[in-house]
The first five atom37 places (N, CA, C, CB, O) and aatype in JSON, in Angstrom:
{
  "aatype": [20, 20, 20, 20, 20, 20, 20, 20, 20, 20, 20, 20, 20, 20, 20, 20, 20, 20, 20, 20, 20, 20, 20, 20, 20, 20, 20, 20, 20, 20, 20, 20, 20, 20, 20, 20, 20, 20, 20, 20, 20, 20, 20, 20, 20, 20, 20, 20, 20, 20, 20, 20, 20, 20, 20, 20, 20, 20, 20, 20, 20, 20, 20, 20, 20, 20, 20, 20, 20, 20, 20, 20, 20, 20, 20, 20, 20, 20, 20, 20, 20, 20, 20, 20, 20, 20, 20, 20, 20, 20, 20, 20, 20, 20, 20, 20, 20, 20, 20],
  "atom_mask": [
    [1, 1, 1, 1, 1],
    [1, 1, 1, 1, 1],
    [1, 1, 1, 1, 1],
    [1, 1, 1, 1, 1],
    [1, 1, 1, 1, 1],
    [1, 1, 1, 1, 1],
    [1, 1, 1, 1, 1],
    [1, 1, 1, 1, 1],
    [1, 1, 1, 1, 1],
    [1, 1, 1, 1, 1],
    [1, 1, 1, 1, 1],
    [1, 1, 1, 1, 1],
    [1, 1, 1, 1, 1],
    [1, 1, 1, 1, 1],
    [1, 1, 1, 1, 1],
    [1, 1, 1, 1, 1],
    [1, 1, 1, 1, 1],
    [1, 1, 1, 1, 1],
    [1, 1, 1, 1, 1],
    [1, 1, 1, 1, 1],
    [1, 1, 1, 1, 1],
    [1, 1, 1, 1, 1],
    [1, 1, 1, 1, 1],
    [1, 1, 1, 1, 1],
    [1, 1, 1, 1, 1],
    [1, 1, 1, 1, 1],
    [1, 1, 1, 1, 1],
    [1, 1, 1, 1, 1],
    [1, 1, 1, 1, 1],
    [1, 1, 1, 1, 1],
    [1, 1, 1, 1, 1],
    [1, 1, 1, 1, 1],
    [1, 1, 1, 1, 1],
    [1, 1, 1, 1, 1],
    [1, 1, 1, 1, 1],
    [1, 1, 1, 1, 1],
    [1, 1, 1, 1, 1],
    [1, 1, 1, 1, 1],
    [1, 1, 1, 1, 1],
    [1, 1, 1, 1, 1],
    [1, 1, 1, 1, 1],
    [1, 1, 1, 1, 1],
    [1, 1, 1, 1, 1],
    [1, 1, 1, 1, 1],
    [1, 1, 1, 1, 1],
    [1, 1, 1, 1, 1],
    [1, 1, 1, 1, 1],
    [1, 1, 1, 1, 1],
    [1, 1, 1, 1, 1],
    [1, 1, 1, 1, 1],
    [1, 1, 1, 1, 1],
    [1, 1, 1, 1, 1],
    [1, 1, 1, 1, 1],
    [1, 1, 1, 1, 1],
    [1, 1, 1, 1, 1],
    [1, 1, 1, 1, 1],
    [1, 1, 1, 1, 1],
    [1, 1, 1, 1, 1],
    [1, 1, 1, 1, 1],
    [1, 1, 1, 1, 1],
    [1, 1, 1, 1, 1],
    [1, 1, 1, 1, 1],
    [1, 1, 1, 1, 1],
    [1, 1, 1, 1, 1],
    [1, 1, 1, 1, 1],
    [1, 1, 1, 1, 1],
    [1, 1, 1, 1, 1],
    [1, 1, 1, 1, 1],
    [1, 1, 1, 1, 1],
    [1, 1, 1, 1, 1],
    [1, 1, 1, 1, 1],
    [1, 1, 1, 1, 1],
    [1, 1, 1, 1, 1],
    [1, 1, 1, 1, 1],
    [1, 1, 1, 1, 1],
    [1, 1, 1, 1, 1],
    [1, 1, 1, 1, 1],
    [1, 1, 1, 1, 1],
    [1, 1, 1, 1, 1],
    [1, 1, 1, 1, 1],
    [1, 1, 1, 1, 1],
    [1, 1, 1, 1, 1],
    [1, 1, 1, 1, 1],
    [1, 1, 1, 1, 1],
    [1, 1, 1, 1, 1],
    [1, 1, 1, 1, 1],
    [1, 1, 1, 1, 1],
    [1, 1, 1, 1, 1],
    [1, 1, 1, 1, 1],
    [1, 1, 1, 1, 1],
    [1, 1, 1, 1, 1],
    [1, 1, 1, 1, 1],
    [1, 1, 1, 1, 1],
    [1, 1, 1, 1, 1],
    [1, 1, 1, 1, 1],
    [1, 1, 1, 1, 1],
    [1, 1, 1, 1, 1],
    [1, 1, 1, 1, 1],
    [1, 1, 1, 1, 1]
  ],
  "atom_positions": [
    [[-23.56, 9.18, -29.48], [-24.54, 10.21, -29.26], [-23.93, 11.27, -28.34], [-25.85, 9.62, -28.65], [-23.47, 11.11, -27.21]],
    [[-24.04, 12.76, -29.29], [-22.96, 14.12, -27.91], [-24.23, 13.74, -26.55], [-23.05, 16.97, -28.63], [-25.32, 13.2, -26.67]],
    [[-23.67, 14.19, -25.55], [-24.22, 14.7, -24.53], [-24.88, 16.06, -24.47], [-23.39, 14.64, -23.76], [-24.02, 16.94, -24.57]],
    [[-25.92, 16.48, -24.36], [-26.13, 17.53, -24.26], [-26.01, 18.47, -23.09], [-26.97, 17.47, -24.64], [-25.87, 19.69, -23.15]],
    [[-26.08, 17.79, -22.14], [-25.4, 18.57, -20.84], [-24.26, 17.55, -20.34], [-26.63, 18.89, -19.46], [-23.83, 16.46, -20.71]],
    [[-23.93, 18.61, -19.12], [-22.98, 18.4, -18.51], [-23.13, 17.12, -17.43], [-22.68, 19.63, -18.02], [-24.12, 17.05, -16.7]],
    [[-22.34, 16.37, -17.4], [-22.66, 15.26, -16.02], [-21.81, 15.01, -15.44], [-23.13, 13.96, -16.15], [-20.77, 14.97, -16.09]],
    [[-21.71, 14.74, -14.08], [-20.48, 15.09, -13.41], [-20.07, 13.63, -13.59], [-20.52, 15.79, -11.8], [-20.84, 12.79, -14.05]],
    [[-18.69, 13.36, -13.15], [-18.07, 12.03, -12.87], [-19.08, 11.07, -12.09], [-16.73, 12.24, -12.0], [-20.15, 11.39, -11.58]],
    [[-18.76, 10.43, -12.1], [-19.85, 8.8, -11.48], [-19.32, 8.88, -10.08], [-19.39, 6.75, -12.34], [-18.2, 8.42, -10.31]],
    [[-19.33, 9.13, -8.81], [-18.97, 9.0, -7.71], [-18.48, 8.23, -7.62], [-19.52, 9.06, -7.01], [-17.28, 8.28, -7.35]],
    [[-19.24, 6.89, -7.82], [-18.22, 5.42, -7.52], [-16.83, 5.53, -7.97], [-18.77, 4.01, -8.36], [-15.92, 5.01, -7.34]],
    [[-16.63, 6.23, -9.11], [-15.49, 5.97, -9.99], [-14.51, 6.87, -9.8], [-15.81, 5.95, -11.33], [-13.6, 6.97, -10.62]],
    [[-14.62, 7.86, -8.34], [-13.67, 8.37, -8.11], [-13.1, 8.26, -7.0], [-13.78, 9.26, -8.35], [-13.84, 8.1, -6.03]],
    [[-11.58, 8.3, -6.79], [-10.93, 7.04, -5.45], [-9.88, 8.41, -5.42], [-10.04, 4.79, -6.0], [-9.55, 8.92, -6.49]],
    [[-9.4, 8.96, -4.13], [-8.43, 9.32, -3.59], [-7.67, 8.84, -3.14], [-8.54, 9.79, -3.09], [-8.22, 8.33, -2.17]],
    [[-6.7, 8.59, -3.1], [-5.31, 7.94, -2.32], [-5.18, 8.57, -1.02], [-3.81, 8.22, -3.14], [-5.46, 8.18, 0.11]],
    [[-4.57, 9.9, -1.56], [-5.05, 10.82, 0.09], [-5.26, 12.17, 0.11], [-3.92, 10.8, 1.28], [-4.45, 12.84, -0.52]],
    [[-5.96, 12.62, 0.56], [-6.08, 13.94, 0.88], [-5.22, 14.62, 0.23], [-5.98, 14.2, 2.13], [-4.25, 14.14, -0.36]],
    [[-5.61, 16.12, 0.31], [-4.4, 16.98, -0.21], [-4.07, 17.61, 1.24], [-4.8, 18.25, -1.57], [-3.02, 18.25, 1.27]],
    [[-4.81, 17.52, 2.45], [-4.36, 17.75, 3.35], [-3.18, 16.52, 3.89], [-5.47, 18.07, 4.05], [-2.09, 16.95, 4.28]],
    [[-3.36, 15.46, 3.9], [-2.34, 14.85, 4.1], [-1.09, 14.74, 3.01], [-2.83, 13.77, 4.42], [0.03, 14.35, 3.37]],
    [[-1.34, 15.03, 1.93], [0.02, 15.18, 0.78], [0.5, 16.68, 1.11], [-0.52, 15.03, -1.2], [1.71, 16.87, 1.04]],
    [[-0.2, 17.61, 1.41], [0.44, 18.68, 1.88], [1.37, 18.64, 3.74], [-0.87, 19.77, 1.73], [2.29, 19.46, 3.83]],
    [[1.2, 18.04, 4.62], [1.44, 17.2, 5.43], [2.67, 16.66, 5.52], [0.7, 16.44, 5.32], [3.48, 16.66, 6.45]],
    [[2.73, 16.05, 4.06], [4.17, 15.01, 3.86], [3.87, 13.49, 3.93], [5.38, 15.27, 5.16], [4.58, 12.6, 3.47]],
    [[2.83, 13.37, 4.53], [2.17, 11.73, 4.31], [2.65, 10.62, 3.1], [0.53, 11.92, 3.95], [2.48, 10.9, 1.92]],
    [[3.02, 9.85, 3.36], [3.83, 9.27, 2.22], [2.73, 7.89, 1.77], [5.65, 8.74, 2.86], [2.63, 6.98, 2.6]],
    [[2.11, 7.81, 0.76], [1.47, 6.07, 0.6], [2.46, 4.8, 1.0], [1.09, 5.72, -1.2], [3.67, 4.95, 1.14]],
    [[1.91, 3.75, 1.13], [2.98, 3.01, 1.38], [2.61, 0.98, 1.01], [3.34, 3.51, 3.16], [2.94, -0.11, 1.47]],
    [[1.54, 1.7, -0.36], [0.72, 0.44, -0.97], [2.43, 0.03, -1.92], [-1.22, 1.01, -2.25], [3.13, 0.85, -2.52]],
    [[2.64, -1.27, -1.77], [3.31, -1.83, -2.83], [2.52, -2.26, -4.33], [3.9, -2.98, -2.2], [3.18, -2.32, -5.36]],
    [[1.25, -2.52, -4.3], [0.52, -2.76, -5.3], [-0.22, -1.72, -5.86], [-0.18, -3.65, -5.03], [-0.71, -0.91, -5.07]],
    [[-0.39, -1.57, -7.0], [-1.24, -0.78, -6.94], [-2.52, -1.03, -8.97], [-0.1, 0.83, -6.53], [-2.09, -0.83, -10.1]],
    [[-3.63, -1.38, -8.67], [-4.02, -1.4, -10.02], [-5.22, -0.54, -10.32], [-4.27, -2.76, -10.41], [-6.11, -0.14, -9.57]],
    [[-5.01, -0.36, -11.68], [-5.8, 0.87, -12.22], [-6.81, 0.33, -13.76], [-4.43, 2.24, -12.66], [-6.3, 0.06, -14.85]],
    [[-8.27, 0.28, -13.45], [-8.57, -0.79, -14.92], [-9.76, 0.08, -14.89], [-8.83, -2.88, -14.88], [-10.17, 0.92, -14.09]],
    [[-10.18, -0.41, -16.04], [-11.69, 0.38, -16.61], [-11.76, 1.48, -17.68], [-12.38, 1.17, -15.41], [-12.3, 2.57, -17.5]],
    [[-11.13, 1.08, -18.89], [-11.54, 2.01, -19.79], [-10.36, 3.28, -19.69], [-13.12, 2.44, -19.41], [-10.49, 4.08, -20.61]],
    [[-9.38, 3.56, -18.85], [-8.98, 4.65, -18.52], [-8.45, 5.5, -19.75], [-8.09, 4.42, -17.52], [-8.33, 4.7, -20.68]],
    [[-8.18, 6.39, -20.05], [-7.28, 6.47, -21.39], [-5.75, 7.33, -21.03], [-8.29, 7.46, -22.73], [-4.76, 7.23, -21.76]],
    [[-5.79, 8.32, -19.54], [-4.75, 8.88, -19.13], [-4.63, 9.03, -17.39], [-4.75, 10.15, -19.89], [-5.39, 9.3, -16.46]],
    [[-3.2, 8.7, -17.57], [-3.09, 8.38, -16.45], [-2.51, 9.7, -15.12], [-2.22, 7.2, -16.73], [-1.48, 10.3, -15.39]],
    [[-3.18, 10.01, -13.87], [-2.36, 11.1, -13.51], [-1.1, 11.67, -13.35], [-2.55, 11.23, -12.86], [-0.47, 10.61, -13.3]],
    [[-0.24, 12.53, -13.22], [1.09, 13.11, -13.05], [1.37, 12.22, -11.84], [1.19, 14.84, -12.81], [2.24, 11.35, -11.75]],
    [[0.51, 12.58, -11.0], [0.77, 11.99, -9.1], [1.27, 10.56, -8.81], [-0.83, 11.92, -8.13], [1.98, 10.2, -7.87]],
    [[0.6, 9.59, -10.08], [0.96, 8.09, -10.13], [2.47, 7.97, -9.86], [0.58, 7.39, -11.6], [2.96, 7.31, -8.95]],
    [[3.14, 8.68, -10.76], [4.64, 8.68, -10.74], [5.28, 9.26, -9.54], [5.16, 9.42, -11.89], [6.51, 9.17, -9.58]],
    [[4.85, 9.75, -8.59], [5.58, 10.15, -7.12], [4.63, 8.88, -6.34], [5.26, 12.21, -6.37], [3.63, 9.12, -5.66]],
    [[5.12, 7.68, -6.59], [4.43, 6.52, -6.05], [5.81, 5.84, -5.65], [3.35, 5.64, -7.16], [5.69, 4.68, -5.26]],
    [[7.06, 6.33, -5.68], [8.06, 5.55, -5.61], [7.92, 4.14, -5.35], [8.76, 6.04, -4.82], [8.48, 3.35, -6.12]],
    [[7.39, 3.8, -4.57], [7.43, 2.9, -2.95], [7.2, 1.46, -3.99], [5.68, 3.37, -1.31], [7.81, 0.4, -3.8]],
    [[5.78, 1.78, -5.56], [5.4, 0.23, -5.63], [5.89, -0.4, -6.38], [4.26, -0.12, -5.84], [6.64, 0.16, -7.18]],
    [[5.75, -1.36, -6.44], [7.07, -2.44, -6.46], [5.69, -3.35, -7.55], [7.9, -3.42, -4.32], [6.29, -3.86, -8.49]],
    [[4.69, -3.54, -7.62], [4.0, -3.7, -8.84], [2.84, -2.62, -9.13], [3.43, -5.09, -8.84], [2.19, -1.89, -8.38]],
    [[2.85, -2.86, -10.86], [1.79, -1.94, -11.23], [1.08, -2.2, -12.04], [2.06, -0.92, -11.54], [1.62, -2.02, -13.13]],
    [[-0.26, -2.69, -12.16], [-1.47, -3.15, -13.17], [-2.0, -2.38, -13.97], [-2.53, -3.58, -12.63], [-3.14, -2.09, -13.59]],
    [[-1.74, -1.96, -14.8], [-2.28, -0.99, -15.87], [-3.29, -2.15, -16.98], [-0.7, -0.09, -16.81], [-4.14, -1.55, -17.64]],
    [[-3.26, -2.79, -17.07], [-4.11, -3.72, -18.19], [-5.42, -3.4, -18.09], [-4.03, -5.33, -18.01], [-5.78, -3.06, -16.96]],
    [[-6.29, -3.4, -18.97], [-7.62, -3.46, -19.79], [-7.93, -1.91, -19.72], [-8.95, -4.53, -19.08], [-8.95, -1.45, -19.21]],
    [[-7.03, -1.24, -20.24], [-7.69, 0.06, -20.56], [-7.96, 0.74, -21.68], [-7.21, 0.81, -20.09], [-8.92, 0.36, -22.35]],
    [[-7.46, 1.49, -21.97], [-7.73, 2.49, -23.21], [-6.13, 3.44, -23.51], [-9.25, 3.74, -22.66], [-6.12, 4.26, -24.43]],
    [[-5.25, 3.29, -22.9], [-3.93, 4.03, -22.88], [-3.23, 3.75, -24.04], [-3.06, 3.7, -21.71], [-3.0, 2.64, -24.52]],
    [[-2.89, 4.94, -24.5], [-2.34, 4.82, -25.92], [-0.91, 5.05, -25.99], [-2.98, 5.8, -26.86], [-0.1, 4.67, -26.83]],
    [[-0.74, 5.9, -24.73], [1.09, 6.35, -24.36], [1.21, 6.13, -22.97], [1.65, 8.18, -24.64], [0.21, 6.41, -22.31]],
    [[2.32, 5.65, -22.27], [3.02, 5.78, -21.34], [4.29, 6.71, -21.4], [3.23, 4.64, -21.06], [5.28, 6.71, -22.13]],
    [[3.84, 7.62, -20.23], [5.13, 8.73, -20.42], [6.22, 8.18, -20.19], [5.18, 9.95, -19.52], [6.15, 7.12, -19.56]],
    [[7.39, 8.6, -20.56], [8.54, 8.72, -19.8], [9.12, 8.18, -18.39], [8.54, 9.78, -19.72], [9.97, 7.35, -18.07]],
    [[7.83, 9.44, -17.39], [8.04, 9.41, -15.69], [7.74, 8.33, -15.46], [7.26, 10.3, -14.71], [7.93, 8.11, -14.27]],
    [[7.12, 7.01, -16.28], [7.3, 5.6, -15.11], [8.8, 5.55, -14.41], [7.13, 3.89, -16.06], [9.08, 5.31, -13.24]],
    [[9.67, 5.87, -15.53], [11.06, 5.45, -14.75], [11.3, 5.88, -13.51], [12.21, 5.86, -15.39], [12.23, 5.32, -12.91]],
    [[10.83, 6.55, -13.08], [10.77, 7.49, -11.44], [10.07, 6.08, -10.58], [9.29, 9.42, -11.39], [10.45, 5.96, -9.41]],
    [[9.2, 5.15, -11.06], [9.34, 4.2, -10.05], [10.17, 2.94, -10.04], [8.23, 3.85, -9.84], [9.74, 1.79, -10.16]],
    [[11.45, 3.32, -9.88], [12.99, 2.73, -9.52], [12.31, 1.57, -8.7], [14.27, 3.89, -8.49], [12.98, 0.54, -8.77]],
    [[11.29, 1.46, -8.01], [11.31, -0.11, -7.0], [10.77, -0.8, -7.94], [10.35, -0.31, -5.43], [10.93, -1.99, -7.66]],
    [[10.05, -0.64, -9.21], [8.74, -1.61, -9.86], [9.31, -3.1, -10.36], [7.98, -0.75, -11.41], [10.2, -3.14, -11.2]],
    [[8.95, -3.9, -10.0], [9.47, -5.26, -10.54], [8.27, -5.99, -11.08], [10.22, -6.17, -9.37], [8.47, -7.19, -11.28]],
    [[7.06, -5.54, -11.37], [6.2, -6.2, -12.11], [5.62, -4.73, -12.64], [5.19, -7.35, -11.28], [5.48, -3.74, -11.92]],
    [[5.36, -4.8, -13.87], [4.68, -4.35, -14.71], [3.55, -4.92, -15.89], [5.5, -3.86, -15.06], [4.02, -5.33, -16.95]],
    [[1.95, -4.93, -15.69], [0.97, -5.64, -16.37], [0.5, -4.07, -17.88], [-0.58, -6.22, -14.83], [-0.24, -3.14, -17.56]],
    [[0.88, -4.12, -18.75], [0.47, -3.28, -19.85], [-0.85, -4.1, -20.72], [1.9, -3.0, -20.85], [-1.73, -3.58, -21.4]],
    [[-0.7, -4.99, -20.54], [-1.41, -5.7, -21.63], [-3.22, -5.3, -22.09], [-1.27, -7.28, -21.09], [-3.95, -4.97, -21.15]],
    [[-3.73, -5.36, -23.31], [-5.4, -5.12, -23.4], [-5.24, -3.4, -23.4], [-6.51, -5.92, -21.76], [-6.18, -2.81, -22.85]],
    [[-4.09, -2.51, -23.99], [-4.09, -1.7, -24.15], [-3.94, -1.38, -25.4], [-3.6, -1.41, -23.5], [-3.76, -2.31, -26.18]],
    [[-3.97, -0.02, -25.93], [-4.17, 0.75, -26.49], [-2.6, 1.3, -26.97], [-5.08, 1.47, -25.78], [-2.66, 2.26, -27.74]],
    [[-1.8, 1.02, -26.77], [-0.31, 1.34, -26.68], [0.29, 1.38, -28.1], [0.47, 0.22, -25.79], [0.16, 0.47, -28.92]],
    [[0.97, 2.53, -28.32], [1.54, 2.3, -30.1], [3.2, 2.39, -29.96], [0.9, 3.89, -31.44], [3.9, 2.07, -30.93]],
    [[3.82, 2.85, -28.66], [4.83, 2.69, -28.57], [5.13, 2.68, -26.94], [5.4, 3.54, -29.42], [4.26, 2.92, -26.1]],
    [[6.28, 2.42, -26.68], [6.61, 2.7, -25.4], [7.87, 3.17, -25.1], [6.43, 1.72, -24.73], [8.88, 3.02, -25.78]],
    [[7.75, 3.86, -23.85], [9.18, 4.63, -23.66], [10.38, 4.04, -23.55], [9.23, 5.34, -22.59], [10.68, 2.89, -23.24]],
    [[11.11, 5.09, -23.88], [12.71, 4.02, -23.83], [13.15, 3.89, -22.58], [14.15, 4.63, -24.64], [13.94, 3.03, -22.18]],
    [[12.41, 5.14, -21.66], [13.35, 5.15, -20.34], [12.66, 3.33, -19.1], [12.85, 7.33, -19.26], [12.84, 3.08, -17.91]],
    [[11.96, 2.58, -20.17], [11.41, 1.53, -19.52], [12.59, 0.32, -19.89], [9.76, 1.27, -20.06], [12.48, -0.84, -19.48]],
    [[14.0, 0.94, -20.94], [14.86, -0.31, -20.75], [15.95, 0.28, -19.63], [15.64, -0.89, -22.35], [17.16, 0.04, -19.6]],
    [[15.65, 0.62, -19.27], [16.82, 1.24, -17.86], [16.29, 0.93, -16.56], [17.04, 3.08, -17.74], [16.82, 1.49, -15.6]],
    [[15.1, -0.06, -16.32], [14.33, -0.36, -15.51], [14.5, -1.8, -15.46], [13.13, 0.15, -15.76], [13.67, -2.7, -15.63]],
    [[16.15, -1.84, -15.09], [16.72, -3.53, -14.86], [15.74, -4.23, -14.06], [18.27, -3.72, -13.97], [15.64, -5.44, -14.25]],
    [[14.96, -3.65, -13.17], [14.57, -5.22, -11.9], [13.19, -4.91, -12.54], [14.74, -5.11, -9.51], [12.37, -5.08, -11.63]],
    [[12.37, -4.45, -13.96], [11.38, -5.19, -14.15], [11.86, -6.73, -15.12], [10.31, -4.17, -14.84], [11.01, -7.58, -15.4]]
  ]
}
C-alpha cells in the first residue's frame, strides 16, 4: 500500500556514532565491533572510514551488494553476511587475508 504522505524516519531507528561536530574535530571511534540488522538494504559511505573494527555483523538484512570499500577495513577478521540479499560479492574481499 503507497504512502500517501510523508513520514519521517522512526526515531528509535536512528543511531549516530558521532557528531559531525566531533568527526569534524578529528574524533576517531574506537568500537572493535560493530553490528548493523533490521531490514537494512544500503549501507553508509562513513561505515568504511571505520578502520579500527576488527568484526562486522551485517546478517539479517536486505543488502543486495557490498561495495568494493569494505577492503578499507584492513583490521576485519570476522565478517557475518549471512540472511542476505547478496547476488555477488566483491573481489577486493579476497585480498582480505586475516578474514
Amino acid at each position: 500500500m503507497p504512502k500517501e504522505k510523508y513520514d519521517p524516519p522512526d526515531p528509535r531507528r536512528i543511531y549516530t556514532i558521532m557528531s559531525a561536530e566531533e568527526v569534524a574535530n578529528g574524533k576517531k571511534s574506537h568500537w572493535a565491533e560493530l553490528e548493523i540488522s533490521g531490514r537494512v538494504r544500503s549501507l553508509s559511505t562513513s561505515l568504511w572510514s571505520l578502520t579500527h573494527l576488527t568484526a562486522l555483523h551485517l546478517n539479517d538484512n536486505n543488502l543486495a551488494r557490498i561495495p568494493p570499500d569494505i577492503a578499507k577495513l584492513h583490521n576485519l577478521v570476522y565478517l557475518d553476511l549471512s540472511s542476505n540479499k547478496l547476488r555477488s560479492l566483491p573481489a577486493e574481499l579476497g585480498n582480505m587475508v586475516s578474514l
